[in-house]
N, C-alpha and C positions, 0 to 999 in steps of 0.2 A: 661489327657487322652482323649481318642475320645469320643462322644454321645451314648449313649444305644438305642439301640433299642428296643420298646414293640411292640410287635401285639397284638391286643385285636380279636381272632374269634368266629362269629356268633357261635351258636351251630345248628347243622343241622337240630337238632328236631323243626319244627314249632310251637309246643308249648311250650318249655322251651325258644323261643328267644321272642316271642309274648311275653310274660309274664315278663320277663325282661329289653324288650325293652319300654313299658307300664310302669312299676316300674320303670323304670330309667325318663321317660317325666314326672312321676306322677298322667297317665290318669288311669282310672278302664278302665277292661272290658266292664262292662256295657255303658258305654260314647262311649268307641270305638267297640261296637257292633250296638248300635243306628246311629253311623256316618255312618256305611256303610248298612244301612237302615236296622236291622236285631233288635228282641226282645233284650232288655236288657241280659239276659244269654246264649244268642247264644256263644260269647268267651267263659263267664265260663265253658261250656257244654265241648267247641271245645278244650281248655286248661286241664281241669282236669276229663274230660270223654271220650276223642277223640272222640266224636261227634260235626259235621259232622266227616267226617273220612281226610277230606282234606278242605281248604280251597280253593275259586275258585277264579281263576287267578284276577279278579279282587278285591276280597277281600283284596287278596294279596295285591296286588298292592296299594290300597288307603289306607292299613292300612303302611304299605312299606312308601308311600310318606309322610303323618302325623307322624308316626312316628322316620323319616330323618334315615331310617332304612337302605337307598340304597339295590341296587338289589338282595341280598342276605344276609341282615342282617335280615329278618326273619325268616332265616331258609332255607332249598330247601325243597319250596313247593311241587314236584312232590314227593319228595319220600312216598306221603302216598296215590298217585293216583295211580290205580289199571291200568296196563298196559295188553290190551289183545284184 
């Protein structure tokens, strides 16, 4: 018969794909809070406290490229940025 097709998608929440995407490379939060110059529990905060309330574009972004996460595999980040 023919090939199957899977799609695997991102989940939109920034913090269920961070955390997943992290457990899947094998890095802690911690390690990839310090990469992008931040205290060791800034992730844990951002992942299981929603603090900060969004991550900033660049966050994104180098946590994105380390994690071979491409342009939306951590989520969409805007949706937790306050529009107004």
């Amino acid at each position: 018969m023919g090939a199957r097709l899977c799609l695997a998608l991102s989940p939109a929440d920034p913090r269920v794909a961070l955390r997943e995407a992290a457990a899947r490379r094998g890095d802690s939060l911690a390690i990839l809070s310090r990469m992008i110059d931040q205290p060791p529990g800034y992730l844990a905060r951002f992942v299981n406290q929603g603090r900060p309330a969004a991550l900033s574009e660049e966050h994104h972004r180098r946590l994105s490229d380390h994690l071979d996460a491409g342009e939306l595999g951590l989520g969409i980040r805007d949706i937790w940025v306050r529009h107004g």
